[in-house]
N, C-alpha and C positions, 0 to 999 in steps of 0.2 A: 504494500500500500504506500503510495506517494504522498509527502509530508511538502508541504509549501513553505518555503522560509523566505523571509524578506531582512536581507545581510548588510550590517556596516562594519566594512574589512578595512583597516587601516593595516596596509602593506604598501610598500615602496617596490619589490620585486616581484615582475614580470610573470617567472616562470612560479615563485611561489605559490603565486595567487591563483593561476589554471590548475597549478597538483593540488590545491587544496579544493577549491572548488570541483573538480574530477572526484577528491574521494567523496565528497557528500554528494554527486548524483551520482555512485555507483550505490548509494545506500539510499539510494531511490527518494531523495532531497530533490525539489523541484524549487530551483534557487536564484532568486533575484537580488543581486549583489550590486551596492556600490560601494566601489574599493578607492579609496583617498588615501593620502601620502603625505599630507601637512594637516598643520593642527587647524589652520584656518578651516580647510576642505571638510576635516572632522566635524567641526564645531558648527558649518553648514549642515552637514548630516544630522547630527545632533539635534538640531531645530526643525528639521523635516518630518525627524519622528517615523514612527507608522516602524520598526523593527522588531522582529522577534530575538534577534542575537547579532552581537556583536564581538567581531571576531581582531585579534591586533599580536602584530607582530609587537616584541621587544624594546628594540632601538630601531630606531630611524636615523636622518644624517640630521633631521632640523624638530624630532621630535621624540617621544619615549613612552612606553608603552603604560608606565605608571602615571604619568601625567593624563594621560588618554584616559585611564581607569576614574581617574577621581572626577574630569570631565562628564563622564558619562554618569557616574554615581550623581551629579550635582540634577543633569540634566533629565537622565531615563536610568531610574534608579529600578525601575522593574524591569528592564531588560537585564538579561545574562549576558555577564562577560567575560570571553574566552582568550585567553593566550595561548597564538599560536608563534610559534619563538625557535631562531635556529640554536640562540644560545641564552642562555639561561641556569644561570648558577643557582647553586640548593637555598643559599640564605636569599635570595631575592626573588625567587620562586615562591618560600616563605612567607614572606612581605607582599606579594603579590597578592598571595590568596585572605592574610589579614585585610587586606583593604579592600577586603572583598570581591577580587577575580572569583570566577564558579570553579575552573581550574585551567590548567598550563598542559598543553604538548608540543613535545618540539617536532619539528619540521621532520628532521630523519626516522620517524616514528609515528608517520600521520596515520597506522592502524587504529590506535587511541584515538584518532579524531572522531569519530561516529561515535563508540562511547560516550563521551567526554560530551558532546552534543544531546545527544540522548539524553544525558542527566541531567546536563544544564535546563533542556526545554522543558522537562518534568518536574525539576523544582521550581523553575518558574511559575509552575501551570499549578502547585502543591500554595505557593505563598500568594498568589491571585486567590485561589478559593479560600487561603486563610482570612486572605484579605476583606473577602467577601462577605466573610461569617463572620467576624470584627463588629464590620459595620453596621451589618445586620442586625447583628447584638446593641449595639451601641444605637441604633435607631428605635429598636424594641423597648431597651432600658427608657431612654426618653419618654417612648409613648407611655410604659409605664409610670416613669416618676408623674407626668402631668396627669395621666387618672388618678393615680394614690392621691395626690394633693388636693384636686379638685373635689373629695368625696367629701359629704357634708357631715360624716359621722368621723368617729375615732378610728382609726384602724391600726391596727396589728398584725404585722406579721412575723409567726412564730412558726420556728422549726417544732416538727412535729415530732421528733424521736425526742429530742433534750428540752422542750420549751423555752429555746433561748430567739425573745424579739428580734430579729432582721433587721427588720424597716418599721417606722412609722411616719405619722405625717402632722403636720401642725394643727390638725383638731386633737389631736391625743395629748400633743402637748398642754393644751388645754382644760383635755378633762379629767388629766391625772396628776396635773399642776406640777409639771417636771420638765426640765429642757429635753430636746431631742437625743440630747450628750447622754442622760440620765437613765433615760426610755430603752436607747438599742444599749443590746448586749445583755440587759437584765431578764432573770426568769417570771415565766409566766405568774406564776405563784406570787411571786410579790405587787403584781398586780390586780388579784384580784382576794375579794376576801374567803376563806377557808371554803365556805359553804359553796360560793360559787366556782372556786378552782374545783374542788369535788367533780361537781354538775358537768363543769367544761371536761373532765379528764375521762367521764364517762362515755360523753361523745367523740373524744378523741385522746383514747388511750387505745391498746394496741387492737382494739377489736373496733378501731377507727372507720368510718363510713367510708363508699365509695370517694373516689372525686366529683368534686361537682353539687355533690347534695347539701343542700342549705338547710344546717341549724337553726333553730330561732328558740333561744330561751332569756329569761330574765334573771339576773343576780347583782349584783352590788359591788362595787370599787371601793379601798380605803380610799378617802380623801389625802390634804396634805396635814387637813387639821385634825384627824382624827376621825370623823367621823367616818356612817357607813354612804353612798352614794349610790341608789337605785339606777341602772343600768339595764335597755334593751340591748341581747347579743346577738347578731345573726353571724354563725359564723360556717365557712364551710372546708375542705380541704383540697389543696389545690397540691401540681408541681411546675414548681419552676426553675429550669435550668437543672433536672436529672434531681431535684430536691424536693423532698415530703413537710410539705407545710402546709400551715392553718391560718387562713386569712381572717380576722374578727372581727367586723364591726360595732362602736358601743357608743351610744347613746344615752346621752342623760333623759330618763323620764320621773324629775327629781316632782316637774313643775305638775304629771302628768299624775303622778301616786300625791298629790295634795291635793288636787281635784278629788281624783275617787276617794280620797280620803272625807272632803267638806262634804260631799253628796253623800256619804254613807251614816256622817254625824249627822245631815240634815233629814235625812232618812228616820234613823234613829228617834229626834225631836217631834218627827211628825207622829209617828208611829207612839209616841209617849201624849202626845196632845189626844191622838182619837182615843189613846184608852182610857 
């Protein structure tokens, strides 16, 4: 199967430049090559872009193959870069591959060249899809931080093996009167009171629900001053990123149990008038 490459060879020699080009279309490379000779001509190429490898002799008479390297690093830092060299000593072969050549073969030994390609085009193709999933992540994470924030309740989220808080968001900070500093890293436990840790550890202890299925039960937060703080919880089990967690929502319904509370005394008063 023929592999299409689009080549910038800095070589100064003639015949070099057709035996190396000959061994990659005997390796069935269908190769479009332009080959420069000064740093200027390079540095055109470099700006033209559109390459899968780049391939560079050593020394030159007005240029060097190290300098070339760090060009192309500044320039087209995800293309592969190959030296291909008649001479080339062990400590600067060294140094080559530190500054990030993919690797070196010399000219008398262009059987290595097709390997040496081969790898080169694979790690590249290995740190694009890292690349890829990076970002990916990194666009995900976003989308999540702005829904975590946006929710209009407390949330939590807690590892579900250790109960140690992740993340939260600036409603919890509020309704557990503690900085964000204070919140992550701390156990579930200390944030809720006995009764209601119980309750949570039933729905998610290790005979834990599916994913997905939403809890809803009611229990109570210490406050900062002491007291208990009536709490709606919906909480459910999620993963994310290969990790077993329990996302929680919590709710003050301090304002909500003093209602039902004044309707049950006014209840009570009526209920003592008819009798």
């Amino acid at each position: 199967m023929s592999t299409e490459l689009r080549i910038l060879h800095l070589e100064d020699n003639d015949n070099d430049a057709l035996l190396i080009e000959a061994a990659l279309q005997r390796a069935n490379f269908i190769c479009t090559i332009d080959r420069v000779d000064t740093r200027e001509a390079f540095l055109e190429g470099l700006a033209r872009g559109g390459y899968d490898l780049i391939l560079s002799d050593f020394s030159l008479p007005t240029f060097n193959g190290l300098a070339a390297l760090e060009l192309a690093h500044q320039r087209l830092p995800d293309v592969p870069f190959l030296f291909v060299s008649g001479t080339i000593g062990e400590d600067t072969a060294i140094d080559a591959l530190k500054s990030g050549a993919i690797d070196y073969v010399l000219k008398q030994r262009l059987a290595r060249l097709v390997p040496a390609v081969h790898r080169a085009l694979t790690d590249a193709a290995e740190r694009a899809a890292l690349r890829r999933a990076e970002e990916a992540m990194i666009q995900s994470e976003s989308k999540y931080r702005n829904l975590f924030e946006c929710l209009s309740e407390a949330a939590l989220l807690t590892d579900l093996r250790s109960g140690r808080v992740i993340d939260t968001n600036h409603q919890a900070e509020i309704l557990f009167g503690k900085p964000r500093s204070q919140v992550l890293g701390s156990n579930i436990e200390r944030l809720l009171t006995p009764g209601t840790l119980a309750e949570f550890r039933t729905h998610f202890g290790d005979q834990s629900p599916d994913t997905g299925e939403r809890i809803i039960f009611e229990g109570e937060i210490p406050s900062v001053e002491g007291h208990a703080v009536p709490v709606a919880i919906s909480a459910t089990r999620i993963v994310l990123y290969g990790r077993h967690l329990v996302l929680g929502l919590y709710r003050d319904v301090t304002e909500r149990k003093r209602a039902e509370a004044e309707i049950e005394r006014l209840k009570a008063q009526l209920g003592e008038r008819e009798s």
